[in-house]
N, C-alpha and C positions, 0 to 999 in steps of 0.2 A: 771497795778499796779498803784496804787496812791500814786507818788513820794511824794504829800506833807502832805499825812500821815504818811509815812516814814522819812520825815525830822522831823516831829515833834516829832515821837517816838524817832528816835533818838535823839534828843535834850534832851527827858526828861530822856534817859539812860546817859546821860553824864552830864546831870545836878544830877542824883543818886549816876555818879560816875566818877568823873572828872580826876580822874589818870588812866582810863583805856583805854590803846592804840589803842583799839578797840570795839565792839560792835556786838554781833550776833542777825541776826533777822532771825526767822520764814518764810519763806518766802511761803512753800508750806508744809502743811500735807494732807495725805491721808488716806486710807483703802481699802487696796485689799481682797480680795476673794478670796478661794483657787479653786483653779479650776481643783480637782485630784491630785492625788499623784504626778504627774509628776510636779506642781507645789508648793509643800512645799520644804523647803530647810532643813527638820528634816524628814526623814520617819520613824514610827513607826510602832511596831506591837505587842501585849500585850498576854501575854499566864498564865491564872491561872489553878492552879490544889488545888484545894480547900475540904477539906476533915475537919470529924470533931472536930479535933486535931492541925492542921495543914492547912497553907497554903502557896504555892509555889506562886511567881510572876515572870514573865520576860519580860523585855520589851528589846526588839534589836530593836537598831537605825540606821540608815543611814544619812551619809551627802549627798544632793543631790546638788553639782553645777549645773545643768544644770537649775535649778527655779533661779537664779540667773543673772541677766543682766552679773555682773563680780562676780566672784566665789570671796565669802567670806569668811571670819571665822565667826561662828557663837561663840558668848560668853556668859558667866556669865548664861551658863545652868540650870537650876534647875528642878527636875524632882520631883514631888508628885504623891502617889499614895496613896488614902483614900483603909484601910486596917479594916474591921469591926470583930467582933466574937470574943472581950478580949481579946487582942492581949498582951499573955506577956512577948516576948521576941522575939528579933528581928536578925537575922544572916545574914548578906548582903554582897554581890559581887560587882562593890567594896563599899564601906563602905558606909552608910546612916546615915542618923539620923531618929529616932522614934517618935515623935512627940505626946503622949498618951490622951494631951488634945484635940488634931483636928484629932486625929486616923491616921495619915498622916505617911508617912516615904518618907521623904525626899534625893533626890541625888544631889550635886552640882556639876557638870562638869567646871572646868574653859574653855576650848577653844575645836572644834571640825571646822577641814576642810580636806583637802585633803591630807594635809601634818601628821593629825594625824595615829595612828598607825593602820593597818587595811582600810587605806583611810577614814576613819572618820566612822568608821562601828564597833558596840560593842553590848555588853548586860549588864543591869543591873538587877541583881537579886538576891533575899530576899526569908526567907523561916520565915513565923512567926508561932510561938506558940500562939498556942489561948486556952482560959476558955470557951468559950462560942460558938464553931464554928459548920457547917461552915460558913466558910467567906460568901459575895458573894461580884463576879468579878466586879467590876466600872469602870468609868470613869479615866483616868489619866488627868492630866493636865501637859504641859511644859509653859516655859519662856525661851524665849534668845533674843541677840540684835545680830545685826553686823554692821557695820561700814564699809562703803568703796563703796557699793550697797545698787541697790534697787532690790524688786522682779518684779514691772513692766517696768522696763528699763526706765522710766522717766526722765526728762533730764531736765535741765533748762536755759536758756539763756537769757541775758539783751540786747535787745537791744535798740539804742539809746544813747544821748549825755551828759556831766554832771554825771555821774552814772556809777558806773562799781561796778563788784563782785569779792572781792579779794578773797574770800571764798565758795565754795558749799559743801555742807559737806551731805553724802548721807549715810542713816540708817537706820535701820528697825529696830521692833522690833514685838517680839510675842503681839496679842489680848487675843484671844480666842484660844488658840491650844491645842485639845485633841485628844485623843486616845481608843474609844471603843476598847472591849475585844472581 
């Protein structure tokens, strides 16, 4: 590491902001890869019944600690799923939102681990009215962070004199994570 790129960053966060008792730096980002199921720490699995009046979705999830260096909560979930065929009306398990300009119906989860209900294992599912159907089955897309881990057990350590880390702070969050039907 280039301690005296670091001093000067930090210099010019303290000169941005001079009452703050401290200072976080980036020290290392990545991008893993998912390497099979046994490796995501959200498993999904997507089930349409699409007919042309109607369409059924479900998606059941699973928390999987074991993709996890230290088993996390996984947070600030958000689950989309692009719903096409005039969708005009929407009835959801638990509750969603509709979204009519991006065709989308949205689910927010706040928190999912081990400790939730079911061990972190549920379904969400929608049954929409359509004008124009039928649907057909997409792609889904999720989002979540967690804090505390990582998924490739990465680790980091200073060593050396002068320098120390009073903070590592370990996170993950979703890229790309989808879900074929």
């Amino acid at each position: 590491m280039n301690m005296q790129a670091v001093t000067v960053y930090l210099k010019k966060l303290s000169e941005q902001n001079p009452s703050a008792s401290y200072y976080n730096v980036d020290v290392l980002k990545y991008q893993v890869s998912s390497n099979g199921i046994q490796s995501t720490p959200l498993n999904l699995a997507t089930y349409w019944k699409c007919n042309a009046n109607t369409t059924d979705v479900r998606v059941d999830y699973k928390y999987n600690p074991a993709s996890m260096a230290v088993p996390s909560t996984l947070s600030n979930i958000q689950v989309m799923v692009p719903v096409d065929g005039g969708v005009m009306n929407m009835k959801s398990l638990p509750s969603a939102e509709w979204n009519a300009e991006q065709m989308k119906a949205f689910w927010k989860l706040s928190a999912i681990s081990e400790k939730s209900e079911n061990g972190g294992s549920g379904s969400l599912r929608a049954k929409f009215d359509l004008s124009e159907g039928p649907s057909k089955p997409t792609t889904l897309a999720v989002q979540f962070i967690s804090e505390g881990s990582t998924l490739s057990g990465v680790d980091i350590e200073l060593v050396g004199t002068g320098y120390r880390l009073s903070l590592v702070k370990k996170r993950f969050a979703t890229g790309r994570y989808m879900a074929d039907c």
